[in-house]
N, C-alpha and C positions, 0 to 999 in steps of 0.2 A: 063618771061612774064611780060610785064610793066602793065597788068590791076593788076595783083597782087600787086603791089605798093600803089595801091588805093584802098583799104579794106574799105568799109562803114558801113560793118556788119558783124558780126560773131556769131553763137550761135550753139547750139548742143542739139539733140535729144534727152531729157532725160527719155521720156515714147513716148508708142505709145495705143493709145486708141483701143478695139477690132473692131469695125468697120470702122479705119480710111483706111486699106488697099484697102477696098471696094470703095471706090473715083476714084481708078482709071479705074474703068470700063467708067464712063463720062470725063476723063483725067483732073482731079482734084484732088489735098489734101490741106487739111489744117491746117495751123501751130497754135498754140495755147499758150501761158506763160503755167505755172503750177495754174495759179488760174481759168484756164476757168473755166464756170461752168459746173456743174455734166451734164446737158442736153446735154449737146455737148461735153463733154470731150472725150467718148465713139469713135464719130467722129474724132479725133485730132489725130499729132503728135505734144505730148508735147515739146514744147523749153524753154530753158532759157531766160528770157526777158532781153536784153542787149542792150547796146546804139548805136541809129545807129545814125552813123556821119555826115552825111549826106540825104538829102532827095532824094529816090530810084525816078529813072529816065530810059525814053525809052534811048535803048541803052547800058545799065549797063548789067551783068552777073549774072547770079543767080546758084551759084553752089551749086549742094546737093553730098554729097562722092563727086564721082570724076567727076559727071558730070553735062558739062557746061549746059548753058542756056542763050540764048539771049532776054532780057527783051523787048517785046514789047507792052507793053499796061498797066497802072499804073493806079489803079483806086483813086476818091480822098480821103478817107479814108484808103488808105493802110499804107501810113508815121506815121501817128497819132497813127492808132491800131497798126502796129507795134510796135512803141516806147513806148505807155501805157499799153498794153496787150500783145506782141507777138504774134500778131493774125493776121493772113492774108490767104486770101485761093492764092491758085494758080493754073490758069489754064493754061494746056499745049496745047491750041490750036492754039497759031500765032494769034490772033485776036490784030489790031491794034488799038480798042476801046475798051475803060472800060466801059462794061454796067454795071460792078457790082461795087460801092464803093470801098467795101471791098476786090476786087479781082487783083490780078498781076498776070499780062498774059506773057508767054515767047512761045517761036517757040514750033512748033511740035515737038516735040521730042519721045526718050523709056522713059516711065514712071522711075523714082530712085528709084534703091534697098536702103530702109531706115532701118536702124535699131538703138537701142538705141544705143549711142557716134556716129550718124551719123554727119558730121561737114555739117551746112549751111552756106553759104556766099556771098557777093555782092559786085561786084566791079564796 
């Protein structure tokens, strides 16, 4: 697959907070570095904060494990808190505006079985 050639991110699951599962009932979770704070840690799936090499764009692929995701909707806070924090929520609704800053929107899809060493990635 040629989108794999183009890797802009890569990180991995390394905690998962007790009520981060719970997000998927409004078809959202959120990624978090290991420094989020105590408040919200709870809410997170912990990642490694790692470099992304590029700035995430409609269009690009959002894989969690093994499954794809077609990015539509990029809010303007999402590149920044990624790269400084690891932090970005994600909703799984297809919406092609970002009303939320801090939020990356990709197609409807089955929510991602996550668990710790889950591999995230962006192509």
């Amino acid at each position: 697959m040629d989108a794999l050639k183009n890797k802009i991110y890569e990180t991995e699951v390394v905690d998962i907070g007790k009520e981060a599962q719970q997000f998927k009932e409004i078809n959202m979770l959120i990624f978090f570095g290991n420094e989020a704070p105590d408040a919200l840690r709870s809410s997170c799936f912990i990642i490694e904060v790692n470099d992304l090499k590029q700035d995430i764009e409609v269009g690009q692929t959002l894989q969690i494990g093994e499954t794809q995701y077609k990015i539509t909707a990029v809010g303007n806070e999402v590149n920044r808190n990624l790269r400084n924090l690891g932090h970005t929520a994600v909703k799984f609704t297809g919406e092609t505006t970002a009303d939320m800053p801090g939020s990356l929107y990709v197609e409807k899809g089955e929510f991602p079985t996550i668990k710790v060493g889950t591999k995230v990635e962006i192509y």
